[in-house]
C-alpha positions in Angstrom: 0.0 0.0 0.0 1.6 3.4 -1.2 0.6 6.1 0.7 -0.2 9.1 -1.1 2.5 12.0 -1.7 1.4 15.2 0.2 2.6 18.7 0.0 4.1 20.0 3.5 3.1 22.7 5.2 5.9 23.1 7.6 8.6 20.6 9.0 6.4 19.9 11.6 3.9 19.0 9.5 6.3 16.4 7.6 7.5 15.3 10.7 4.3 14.4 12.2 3.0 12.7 9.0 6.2 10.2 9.9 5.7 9.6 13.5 2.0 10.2 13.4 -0.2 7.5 15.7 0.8 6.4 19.0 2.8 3.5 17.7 5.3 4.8 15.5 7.3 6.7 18.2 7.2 3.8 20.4 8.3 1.6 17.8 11.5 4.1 17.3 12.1 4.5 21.1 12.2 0.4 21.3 14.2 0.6 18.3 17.3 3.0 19.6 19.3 0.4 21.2 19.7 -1.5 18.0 18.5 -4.4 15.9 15.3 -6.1 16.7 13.4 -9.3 15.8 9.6 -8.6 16.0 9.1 -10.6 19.0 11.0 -8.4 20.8 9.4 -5.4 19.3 5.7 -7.0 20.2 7.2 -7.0 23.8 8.8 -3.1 23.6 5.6 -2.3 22.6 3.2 -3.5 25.2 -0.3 -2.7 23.7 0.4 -3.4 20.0 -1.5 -5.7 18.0 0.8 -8.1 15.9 -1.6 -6.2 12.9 -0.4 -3.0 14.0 3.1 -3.6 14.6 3.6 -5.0 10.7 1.4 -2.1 9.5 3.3 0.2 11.4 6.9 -1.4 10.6 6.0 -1.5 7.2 5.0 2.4 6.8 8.2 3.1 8.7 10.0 1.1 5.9 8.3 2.5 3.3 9.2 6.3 4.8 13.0 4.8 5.1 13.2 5.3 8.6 13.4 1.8 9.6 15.2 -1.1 7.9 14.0 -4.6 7.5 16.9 -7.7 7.2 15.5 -10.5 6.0 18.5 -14.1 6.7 17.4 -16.6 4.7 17.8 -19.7 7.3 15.8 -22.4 9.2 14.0 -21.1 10.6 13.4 -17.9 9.1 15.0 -14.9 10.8 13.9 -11.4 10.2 15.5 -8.0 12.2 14.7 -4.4 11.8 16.9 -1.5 12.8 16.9 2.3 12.0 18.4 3.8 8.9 20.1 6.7 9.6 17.0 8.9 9.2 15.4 6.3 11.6 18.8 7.5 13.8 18.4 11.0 13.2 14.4 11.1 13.8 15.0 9.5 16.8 17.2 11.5 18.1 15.3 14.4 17.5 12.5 12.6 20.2 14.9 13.0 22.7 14.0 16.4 24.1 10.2 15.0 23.6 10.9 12.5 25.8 12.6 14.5 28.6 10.1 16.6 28.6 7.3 14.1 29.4 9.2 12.5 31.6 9.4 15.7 33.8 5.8 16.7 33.4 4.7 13.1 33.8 3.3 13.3 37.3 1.6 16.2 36.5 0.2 14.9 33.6 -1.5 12.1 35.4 -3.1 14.6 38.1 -4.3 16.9 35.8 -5.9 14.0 33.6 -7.7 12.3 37.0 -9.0 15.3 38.2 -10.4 15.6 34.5 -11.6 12.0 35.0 -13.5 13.0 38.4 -15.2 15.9 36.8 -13.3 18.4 38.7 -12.3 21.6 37.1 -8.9 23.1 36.6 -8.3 26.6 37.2 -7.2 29.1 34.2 -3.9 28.7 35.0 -4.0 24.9 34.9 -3.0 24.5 38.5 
């Protein structure tokens, strides 16, 4: 499935039609540390359907971020890594990450006082 060519508003815009979803960036963070057979990847990925994680994998693959090695053995063997796009996207997550690491907690308030039907103030406090 080719997905059609689209013209770019901004690099944001480019970016996010890369990384868009919620499995795609977790698919790049489980990739960082290097090469991965899919099993490992279904694990990385708690949540991910086997369906999703090929769709995914193979968007990712098509977009050149990811690559997919293929050994020809008994049994079959199969290993995906990133390209160095894949390298530099990720990277590029980094400061993403940091940042909702240190705003997790807060996150998770803010969201259950949402889920009790409480209000925030204007400030978001």
């Amino acid at each position: 499935m080719r997905r059609q060519q689209r013209p770019y508003s901004c690099g944001i815009d480019a970016a996010i039609d890369v990384i868009g979803g919620k499995w795609k960036v977790l698919i790049l963070w489980a990739l960082h540390a290097g090469e991965q057979r899919f099993g490992d990847l279904k694990r990385l990925v708690p949540g991910i359907s086997e369906k999703m994680l090929i769709q995914q994998l193979r968007e990712l693959e098509a977009d050149a971020i990811v690559h997919r090695e293929v050994y020809h053995q008994v049994p079959p063997k199969v290993e995906y890594s990133l390209t160095e796009l894949g390298v530099s996207l990720n990277r590029s997550l980094e400061p993403l990450g940091a940042w909702g690491a240190e705003h997790m907690d807060h996150i998770v308030a803010v969201r259950e006082i949402e889920a009790n039907g409480e209000s925030l103030d204007p400030s978001g406090r």
